[in-house]
N, C-alpha and C positions, 0 to 999 in steps of 0.2 A: 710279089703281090701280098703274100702272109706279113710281110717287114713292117707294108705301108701300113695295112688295117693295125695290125700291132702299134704301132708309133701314132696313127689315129687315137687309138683307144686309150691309152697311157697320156695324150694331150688332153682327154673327155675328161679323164679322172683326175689331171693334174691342175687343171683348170678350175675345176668343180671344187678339190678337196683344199686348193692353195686359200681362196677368201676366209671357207668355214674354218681353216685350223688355224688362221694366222687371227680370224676375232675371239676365237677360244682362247689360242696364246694372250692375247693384248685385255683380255675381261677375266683373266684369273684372278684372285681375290688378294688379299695382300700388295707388297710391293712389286712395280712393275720392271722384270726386263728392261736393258736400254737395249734400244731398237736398233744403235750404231755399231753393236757387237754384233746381233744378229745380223746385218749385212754383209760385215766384215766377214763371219765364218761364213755365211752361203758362199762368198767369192774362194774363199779358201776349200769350199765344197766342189766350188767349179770350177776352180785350178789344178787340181791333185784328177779329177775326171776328166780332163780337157788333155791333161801329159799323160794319161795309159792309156787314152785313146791315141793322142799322136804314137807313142812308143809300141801298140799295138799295130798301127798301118803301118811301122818304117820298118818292123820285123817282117809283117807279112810279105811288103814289098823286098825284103832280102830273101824269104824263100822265095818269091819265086821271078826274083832276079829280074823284075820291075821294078823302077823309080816310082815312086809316088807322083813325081812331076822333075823338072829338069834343073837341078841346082847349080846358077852360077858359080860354083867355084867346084864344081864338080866332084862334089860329095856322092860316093857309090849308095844307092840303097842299104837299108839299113837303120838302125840308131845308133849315135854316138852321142855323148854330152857335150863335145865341140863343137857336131854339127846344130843340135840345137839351141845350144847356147848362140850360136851365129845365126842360126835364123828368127831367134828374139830378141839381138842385141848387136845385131853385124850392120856395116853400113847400110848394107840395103833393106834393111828391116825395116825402117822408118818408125819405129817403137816410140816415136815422140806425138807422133800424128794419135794412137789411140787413150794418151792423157787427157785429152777434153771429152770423148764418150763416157772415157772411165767416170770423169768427175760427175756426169752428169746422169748417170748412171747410179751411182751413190746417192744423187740427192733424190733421183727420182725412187728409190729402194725404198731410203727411209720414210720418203712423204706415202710411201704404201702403207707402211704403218702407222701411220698418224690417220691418214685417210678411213681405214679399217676400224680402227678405234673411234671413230668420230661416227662413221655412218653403220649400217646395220649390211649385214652381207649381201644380201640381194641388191639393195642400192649402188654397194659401191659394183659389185659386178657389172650389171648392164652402165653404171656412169663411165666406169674404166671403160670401157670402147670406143669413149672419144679419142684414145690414142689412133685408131682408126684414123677421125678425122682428122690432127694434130700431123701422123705419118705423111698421106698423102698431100697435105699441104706443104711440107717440107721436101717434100717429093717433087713437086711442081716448081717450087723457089731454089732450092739448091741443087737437085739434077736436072733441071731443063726439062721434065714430062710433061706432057701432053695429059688431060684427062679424058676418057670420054665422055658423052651426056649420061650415060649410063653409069657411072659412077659420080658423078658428080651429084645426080640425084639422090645415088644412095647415102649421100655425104648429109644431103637436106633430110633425108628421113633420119638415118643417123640420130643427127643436131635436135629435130624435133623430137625424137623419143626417148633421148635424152632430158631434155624441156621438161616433157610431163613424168617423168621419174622422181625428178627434180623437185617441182610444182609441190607446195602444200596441201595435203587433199581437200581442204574447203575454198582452194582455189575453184572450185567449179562445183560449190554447194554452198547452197544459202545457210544452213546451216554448221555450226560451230561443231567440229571435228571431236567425239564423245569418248576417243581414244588417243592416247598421249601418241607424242611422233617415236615414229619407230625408229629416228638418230637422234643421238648423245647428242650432237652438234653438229646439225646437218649444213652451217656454212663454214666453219673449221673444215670438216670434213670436203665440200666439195669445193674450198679453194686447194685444199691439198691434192685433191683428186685431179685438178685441170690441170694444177703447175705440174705435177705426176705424168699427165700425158703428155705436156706440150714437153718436157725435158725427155719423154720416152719417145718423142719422131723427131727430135733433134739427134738422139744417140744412135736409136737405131738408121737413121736416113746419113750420119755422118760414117757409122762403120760400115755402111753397105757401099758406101764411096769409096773409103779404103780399101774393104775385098775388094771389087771390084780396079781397083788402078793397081792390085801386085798379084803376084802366084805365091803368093805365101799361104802355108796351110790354115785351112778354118782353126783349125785347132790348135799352131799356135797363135792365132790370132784371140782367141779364146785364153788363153793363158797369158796373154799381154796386156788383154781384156781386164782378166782378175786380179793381176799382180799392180797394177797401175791402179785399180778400182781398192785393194787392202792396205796400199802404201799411205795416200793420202785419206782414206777413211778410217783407219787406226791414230792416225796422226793427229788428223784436223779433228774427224769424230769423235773418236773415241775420247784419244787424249786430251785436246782441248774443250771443244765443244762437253763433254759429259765426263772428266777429270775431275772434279768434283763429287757428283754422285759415284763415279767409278769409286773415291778413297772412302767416303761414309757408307753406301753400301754393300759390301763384300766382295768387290772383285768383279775382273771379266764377267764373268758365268750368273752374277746373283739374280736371282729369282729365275735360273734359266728349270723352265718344266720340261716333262715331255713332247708337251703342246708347243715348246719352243723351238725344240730341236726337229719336231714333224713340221714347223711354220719355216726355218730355215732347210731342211732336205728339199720340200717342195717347192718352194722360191726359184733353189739351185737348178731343180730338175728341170724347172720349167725353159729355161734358156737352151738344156741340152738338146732337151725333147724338138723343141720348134724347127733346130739346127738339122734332126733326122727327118721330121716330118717337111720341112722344105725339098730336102734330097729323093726321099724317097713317093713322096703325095703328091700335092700339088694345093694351089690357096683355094679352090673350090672346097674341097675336102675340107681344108683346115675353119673353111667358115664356117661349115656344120659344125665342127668340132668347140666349136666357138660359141656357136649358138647352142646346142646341145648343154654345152656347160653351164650355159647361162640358166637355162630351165631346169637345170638340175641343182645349181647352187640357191637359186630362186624356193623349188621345193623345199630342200632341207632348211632354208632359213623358216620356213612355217611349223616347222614340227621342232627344228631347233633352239630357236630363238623366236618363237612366239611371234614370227612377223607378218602382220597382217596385208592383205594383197586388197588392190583397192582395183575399179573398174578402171582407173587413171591408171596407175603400173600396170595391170594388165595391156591397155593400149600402148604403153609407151615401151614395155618390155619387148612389144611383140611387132613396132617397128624396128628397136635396134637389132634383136635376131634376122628382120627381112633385109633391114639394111647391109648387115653383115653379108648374110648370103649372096646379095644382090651384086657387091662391091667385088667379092671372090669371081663372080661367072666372069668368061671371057668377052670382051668385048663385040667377037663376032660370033654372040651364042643369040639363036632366035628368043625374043621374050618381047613383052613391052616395049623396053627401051632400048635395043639393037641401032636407032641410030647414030653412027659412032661420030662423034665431033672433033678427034683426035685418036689418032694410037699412043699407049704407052708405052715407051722403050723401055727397056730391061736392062 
């Protein structure tokens, strides 16, 4: 019980703090960070945490002389660098299957940062939950679910309170808006932000297909994840894509801040955190935790970054938290919308 509220609370604040530090990092003054390193070290962040957590469960399961799970070639519990070298690169690994996540994974990384940079924090927060909707639709196309009405609704409200987030505020005033917009470039910004979701429910709907068809551990999946995600994002990224500013601006590292290396920790964390909080909570909880954040990162953008909350963000804020929550409750939970037009398989 103490695990899950812990792992709760650490997603409220990873959530919360990931938007604010990563528009801090990207609005420093001077020259800016390439965003393609930053991705690259979070993966390299959550590769090196992905292998002491595997090499922590295969000791534990050697004291106490339980498997982890049951390995075809009958490796004893334990770690060895054979056996995990074989379970990231042995036949039965299928290690080729997690290069299209990886890749897409990468691009949706970086369009987080362009996204962040373009729009003002509290926007891109409640717009990011289209991934939400982006998820479930890939959800329904490539694993055959079913939705209910009850979540499909929340899909509608979703989509609509996204809309007015969206909406320029003299969209619904006769009046000429006496305050400059509070995005840099609010359709830079939310084309980055939708391609950003719709490539984050193709990745994540493609690797939960993979867990799901093998018993290979989360974690080295996770490590297959990030090594597959640093090979061709160093490559393609780094070196070609931004090889240029790489050789005139100083290096890997240039212009990297404090704000840079707190924008890349919480990045990393965030994929860990989700991984405990599935194990140990469940997606009602995590929707709070979701919404929670959203009102939190909303706030500090007011005091933070001067941004002003209109009667339109307020409504549209405050369908995508309902939405949120709504999507999390089980199907056969008494409410409004109880009746179910489909189960979804798991």
């Amino acid at each position: 019980m103490q695990l899950k509220w812990i792992s709760l609370l650490i997603l409220v604040v990873q959530n919360s703090m990931l938007v604010i530090v990563m528009k801090y990092a990207r609005n420093q003054p001077g020259h800016s960070f390439l965003s393609s390193t930053a991705v690259v070290m979070s993966e390299v962040f959550k590769l090196l945490v992905s292998s002491i957590i595997y090499y922590r469960d295969e000791q534990s399961a050697r004291a106490s002389h339980t498997p982890v799970r049951a390995h075809p070639l009958g490796f004893p519990p334990g770690f060895s660098l054979r056996k995990f070298w074989h379970e990231l690169f042995g036949p039965e690994s299928q290690w080729y299957k997690l290069t299209v996540p990886a890749v897409l994974y990468f691009v949706q990384n970086n369009l987080q940062y362009v996204a962040v940079g373009a729009l003002d924090a509290a926007t891109f927060q409640v717009t990011y939950q289209m991934k939400i909707l982006t998820t479930a639709l890939c959800s329904v196309l490539m694993l055959n679910r079913t939705l209910s009405s009850q979540k499909w609704i929340s899909l509608v409200l979703l989509t609509v309170g996204i809309a007015l987030v969206q909406l320029p505020p003299e969209t619904f005033s006769s009046a000429p808006s006496k305050s400059q917009s509070h995005s840099s470039d609010p359709g830079k910004g939310l084309i980055a932000v939708t391609v950003a979701c719709v490539l984050s429910g193709l990745a994540g709907v493609y690797f939960e297909k993979i867990l799901k068809g093998s018993t290979a551990s989360l974690w080295v999946r996770n490590v297959q994840l990030s090594l597959f995600t640093i090979i061709p994002g160093y490559l393609f990224g780094v070196l070609f894509m931004d090889g240029q500013k790489l050789r005139d601006g100083g290096g890997f590292f240039q212009a990297y801040t404090i704000w840079t290396w707190g924008a890349i920790a919480t990045q990393a964390l965030g994929g860990l955190v989700v991984a405990v909080v599935v194990k140990y909570a469940d997606n009602i909880l995590k929707g709070f935790a979701t919404s929670i954040s959203i009102i939190l990162s909303s706030l500090a953008s007011v005091y933070l970054f001067a941004f002003q909350m209109t009667p339109q963000f307020f409504g549209g804020a405050g369908m995508v938290i309902y939405a949120t929550y709504l999507y999390g409750l089980p199907d056969d939970a008494k409410g409004p919308y109880n009746k179910v037009a489909g189960s979804e398989r798991r």
